[in-house]
C-alpha positions in Angstrom: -4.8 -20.1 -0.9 -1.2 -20.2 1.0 1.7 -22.0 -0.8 2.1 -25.2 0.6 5.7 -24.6 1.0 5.1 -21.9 3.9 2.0 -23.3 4.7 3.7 -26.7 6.2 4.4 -24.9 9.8 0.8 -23.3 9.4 -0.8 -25.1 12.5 2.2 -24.4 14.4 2.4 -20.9 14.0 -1.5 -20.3 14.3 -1.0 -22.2 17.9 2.4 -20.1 18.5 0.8 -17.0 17.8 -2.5 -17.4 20.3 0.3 -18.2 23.0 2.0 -15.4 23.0 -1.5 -13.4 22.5 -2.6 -15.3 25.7 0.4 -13.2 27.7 -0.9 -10.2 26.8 2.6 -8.7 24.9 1.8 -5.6 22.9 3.6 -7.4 19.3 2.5 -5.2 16.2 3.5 -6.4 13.1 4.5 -3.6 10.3 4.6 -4.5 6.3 6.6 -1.2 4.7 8.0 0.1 1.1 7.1 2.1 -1.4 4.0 2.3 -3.5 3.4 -0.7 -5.9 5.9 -3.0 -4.0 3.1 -5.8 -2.8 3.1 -4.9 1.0 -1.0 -6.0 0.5 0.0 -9.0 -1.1 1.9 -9.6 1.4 -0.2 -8.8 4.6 -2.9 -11.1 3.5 -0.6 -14.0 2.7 0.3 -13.6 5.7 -2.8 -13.1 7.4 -4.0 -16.6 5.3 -1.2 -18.6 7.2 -1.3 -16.9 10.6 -5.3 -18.0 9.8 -8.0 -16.1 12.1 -4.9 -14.5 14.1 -4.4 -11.2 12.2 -6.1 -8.1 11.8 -4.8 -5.0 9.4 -4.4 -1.8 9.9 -3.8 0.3 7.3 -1.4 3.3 7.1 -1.6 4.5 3.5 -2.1 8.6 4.4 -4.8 8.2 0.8 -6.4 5.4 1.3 -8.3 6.1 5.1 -10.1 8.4 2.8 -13.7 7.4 1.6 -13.9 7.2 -1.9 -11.6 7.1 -5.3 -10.8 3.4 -4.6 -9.1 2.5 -8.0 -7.4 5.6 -8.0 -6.5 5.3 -4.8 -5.8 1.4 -5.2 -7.2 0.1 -2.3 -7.0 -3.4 -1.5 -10.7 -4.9 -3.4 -12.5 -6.3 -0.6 -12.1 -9.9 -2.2 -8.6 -10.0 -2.2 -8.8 -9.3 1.6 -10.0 -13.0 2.4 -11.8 -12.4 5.1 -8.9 -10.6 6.9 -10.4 -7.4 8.9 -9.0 -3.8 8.0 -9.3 -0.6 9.7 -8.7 3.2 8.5 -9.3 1.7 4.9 -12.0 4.0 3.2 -13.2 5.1 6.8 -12.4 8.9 7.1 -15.3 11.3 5.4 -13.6 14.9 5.6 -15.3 17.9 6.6 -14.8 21.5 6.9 -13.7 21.2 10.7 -11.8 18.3 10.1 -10.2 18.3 6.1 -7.6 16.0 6.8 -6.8 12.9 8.4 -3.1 13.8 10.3 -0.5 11.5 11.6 -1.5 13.0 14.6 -5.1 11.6 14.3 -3.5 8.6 12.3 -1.3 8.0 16.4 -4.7 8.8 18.3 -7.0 6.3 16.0 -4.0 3.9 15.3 -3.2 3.6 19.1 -7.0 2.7 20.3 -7.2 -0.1 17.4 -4.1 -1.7 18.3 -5.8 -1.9 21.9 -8.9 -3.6 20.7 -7.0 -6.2 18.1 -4.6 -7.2 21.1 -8.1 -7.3 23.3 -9.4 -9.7 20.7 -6.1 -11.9 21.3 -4.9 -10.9 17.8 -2.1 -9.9 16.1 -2.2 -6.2 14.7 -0.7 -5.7 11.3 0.1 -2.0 9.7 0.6 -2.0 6.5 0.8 1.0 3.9 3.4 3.3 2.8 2.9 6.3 4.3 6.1 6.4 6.8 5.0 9.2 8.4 2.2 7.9 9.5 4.0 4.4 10.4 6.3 6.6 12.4 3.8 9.3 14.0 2.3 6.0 16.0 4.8 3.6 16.6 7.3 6.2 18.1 7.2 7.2 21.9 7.9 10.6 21.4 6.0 12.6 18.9 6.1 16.2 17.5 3.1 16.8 15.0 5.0 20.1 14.7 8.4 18.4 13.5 9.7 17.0 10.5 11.7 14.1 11.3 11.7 13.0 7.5 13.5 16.2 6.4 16.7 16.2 5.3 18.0 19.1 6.7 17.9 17.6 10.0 20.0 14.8 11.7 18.7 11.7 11.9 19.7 12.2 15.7 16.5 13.4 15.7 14.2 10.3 15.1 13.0 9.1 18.1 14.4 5.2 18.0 12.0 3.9 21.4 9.1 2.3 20.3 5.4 2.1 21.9 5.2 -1.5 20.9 7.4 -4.8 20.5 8.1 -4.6 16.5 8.3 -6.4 13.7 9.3 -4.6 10.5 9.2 -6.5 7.2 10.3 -4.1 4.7 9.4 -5.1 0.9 12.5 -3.7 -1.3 12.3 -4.1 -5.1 15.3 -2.1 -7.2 14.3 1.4 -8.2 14.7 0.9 -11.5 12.6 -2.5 -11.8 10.0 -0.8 -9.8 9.4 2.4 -11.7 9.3 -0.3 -14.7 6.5 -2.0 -12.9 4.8 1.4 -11.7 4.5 2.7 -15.2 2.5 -0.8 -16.6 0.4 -0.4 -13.1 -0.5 3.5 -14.0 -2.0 2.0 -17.7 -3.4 -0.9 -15.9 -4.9 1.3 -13.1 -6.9 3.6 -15.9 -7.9 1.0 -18.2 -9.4 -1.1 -15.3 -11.8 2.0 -13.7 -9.6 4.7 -12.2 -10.7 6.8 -15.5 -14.0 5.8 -15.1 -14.0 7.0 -11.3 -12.2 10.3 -11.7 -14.9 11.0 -14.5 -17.0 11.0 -12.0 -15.6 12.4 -9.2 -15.1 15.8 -11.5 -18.2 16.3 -12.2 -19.6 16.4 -8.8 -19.4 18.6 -6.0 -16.8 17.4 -4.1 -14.0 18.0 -6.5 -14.7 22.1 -6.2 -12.9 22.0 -2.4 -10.2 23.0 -1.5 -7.4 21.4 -3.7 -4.5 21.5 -1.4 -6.8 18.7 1.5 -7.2 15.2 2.1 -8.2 12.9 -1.0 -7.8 15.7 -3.9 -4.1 15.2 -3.2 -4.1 11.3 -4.6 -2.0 10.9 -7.4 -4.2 11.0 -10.5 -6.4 13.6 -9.0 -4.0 17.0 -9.7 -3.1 15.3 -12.8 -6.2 14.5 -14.6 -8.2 18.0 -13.8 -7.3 19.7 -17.0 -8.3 17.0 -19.4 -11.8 16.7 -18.1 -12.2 20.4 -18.0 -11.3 20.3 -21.6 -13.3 16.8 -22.0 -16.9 18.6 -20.1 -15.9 21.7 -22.0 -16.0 20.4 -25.5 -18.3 18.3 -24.7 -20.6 21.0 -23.3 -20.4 22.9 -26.2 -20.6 20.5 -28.8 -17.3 19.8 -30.0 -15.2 16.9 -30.4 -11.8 18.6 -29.6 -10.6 14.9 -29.5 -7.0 16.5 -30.8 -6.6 18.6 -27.7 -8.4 15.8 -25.2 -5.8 13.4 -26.3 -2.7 15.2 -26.1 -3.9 16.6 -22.9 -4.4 13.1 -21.7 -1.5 11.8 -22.6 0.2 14.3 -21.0 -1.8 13.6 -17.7 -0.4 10.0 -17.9 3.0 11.0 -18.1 2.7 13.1 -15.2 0.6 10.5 -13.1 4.2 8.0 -13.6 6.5 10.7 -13.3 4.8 11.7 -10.0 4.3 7.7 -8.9 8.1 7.3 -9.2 8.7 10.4 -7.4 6.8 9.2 -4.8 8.3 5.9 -4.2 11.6 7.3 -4.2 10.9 9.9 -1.5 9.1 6.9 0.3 12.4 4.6 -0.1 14.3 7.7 1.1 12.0 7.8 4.5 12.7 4.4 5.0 16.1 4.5 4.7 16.2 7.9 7.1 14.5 5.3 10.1 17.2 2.4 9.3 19.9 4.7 9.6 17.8 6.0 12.7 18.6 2.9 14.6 15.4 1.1 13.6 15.4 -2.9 13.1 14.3 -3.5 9.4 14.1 -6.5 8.4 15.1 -6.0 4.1 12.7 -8.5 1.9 14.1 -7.8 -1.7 11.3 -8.7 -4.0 13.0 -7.8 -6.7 12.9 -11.2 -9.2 9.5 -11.4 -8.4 8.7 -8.0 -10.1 11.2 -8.8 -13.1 9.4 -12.0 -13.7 5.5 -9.9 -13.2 7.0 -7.2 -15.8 8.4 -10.2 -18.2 5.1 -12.3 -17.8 2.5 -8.9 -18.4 5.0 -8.5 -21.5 3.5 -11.6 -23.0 0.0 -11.1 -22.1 0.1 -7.3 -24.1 0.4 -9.5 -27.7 -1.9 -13.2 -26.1 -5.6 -13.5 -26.1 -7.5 -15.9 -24.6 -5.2 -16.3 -21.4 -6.4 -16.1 -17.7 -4.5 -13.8 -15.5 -5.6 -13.4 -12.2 -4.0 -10.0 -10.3 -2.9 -9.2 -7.1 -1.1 -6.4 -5.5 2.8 -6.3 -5.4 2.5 -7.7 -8.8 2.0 -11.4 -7.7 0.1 -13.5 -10.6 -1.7 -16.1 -9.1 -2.9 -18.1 -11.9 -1.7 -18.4 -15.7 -3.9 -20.8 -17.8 -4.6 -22.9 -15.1 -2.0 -23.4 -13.4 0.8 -21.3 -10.7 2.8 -19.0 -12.9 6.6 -18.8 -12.7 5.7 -14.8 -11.0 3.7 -16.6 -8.1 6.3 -19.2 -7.3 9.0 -16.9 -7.2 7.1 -14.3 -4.9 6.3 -17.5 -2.3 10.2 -18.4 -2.2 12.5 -15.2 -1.7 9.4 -12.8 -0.1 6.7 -14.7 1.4 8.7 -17.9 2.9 11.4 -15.5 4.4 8.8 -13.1 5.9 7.0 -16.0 7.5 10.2 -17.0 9.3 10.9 -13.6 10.6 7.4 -12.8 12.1 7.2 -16.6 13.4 10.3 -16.0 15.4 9.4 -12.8 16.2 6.2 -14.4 17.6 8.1 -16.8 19.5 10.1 -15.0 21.3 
């Protein structure tokens, strides 16, 4: 349910919204930031006030993939509310076509936006995969050039858009996010990814080719030598459970050193298009994630407490009632973004 406190203009910005829709401007909405940082959470609270005006495309390079969706973390379809998304879980790889590109992702991306604004709705991309976010939005693309590298001048990111955009970019401070990262990893594993990539290694599909689509999700690379040693023990009757757990543990480490990695090269990218001339509109969430890291603290040594979870580490309920994490994510990231897009709308 939307906070009453950004909820009160609701009506008004559903009816603003379908106005501006009703003139046919090509708006596009974009939710960015590195992994973990709530850009989910966000769209669909969003998407809840903005009610039945929204639809999200998402631009997470891993997650148009079918398949792994806890390892992955794709959005669960109950947390989506009823909010359409596209290029979530849709791409099946073959050997013609291994990878979904940013090339593919400006082709697919492009026709979508067309049909949402056709439907008179507002399209939202949201994910983390800059690359992609920049392969479509730009007017001048090179699949052949990498803008992102640092050895080139940021002279040459293209700064003119296809479409009037909004940018909300979800910051949280480095060192409070790789905090947060590291409880989501042990979350992540103990709620099914371990389960899944059991799975997923003992059939077929995890004999491809390594170095395509999917089999480069974080978790994937990282976990293959402790269930070859897991099936191998196991397939020739031994426990091994010394080597299994040291190998595992080891796999952990790896799968947060690698998740930190990654949201700092993402930050990095995001930084690279601000100093590109692109309009960024800078949502620290910061608090929010102190307060999620303080409150899943507490949980680790409480039983019989409640704690419903959603991404960018928003609790929604605590015994009850609105947790102190919840509030704080509605007041200095939800009720800010909802001013900026609801101007944005307006104008």
């Amino acid at each position: 349910m939307a906070p009453t406190s950004a909820s009160n203009g609701g009506a008004t910005v559903t009816t603003a919204a379908k106005n501006i829709l009703n003139r046919r401007k090509q708006k596009v909405v974009v939710i960015m930031g590195p992994t973990g940082s709530g850009k989910s959470k966000l769209s669909i609270d969003l998407s809840t006030i903005f009610l039945k005006s929204t639809e999200i495309i998402n631009s997470d390079k891993m997650q148009v993939y079918k398949g792994l969706d806890h390892t992955t973390n794709k959005i669960p379809l109950i947390e989506r509310k009823g909010v359409p998304h596209h290029l979530l879980g849709e791409f099946q790889p073959t050997e013609s076509t291994p990878e979904f590109t940013p090339l593919t992702f400006r082709t697919r991306g492009g026709d979508i936006i067309s049909q949402i604004i056709n439907r008179r709705k507002i399209p939202f991309i949201v994910g983390g995969s800059n690359s992609f976010i920049y392969s479509l939005l730009a007017k001048r693309f090179d699949p052949d050039f990498d803008v992102f590298d640092e050895s080139n001048s940021v002279d040459f990111l293209c700064k003119d858009l296809r479409y009037d955009c909004c940018f909300i970019w979800v910051d949280v401070d480095l060192h409070v996010l790789n905090e947060y990262l590291d409880i989501r990893v042990d979350e992540m594993l103990e709620s099914g990814m371990l389960e899944e990539l059991g799975e997923f290694f003992e059939s077929e599909l995890s004999k491809v080719d390594k170095h395509f689509g999917i089999l480069k999700a974080i978790g994937v690379p990282e976990l293959e030598n402790y269930f070859r040693h897991y099936y191998n023990n196991k397939n020739n009757n031994s426990s091994g459970r010394g080597a299994d757990v040291a190998e595992y543990d080891r796999a952990v480490r790896l799968i947060k050193l690698n998740t930190r990695v990654l949201a700092k090269r993402q930050l990095g990218k995001i930084q690279r298009l601000r100093e590109a001339g692109w309009d960024l509109h800078k949502i620290d969430a910061t608090q929010a994630f102190r307060k999620a890291i303080e409150l899943k603290r507490k949980m680790k040594n409480k039983e019989g407490v409640v704690v419903v979870v959603e991404g960018g580490g928003g609790v929604v309920a605590l015994d009850g009632g609105e947790s102190t994490t919840s509030c704080v994510w509605e007041k200095q990231v939800l009720e800010p973004s909802v001013k900026i897009v609801k101007q944005f709308l307006m104008e």
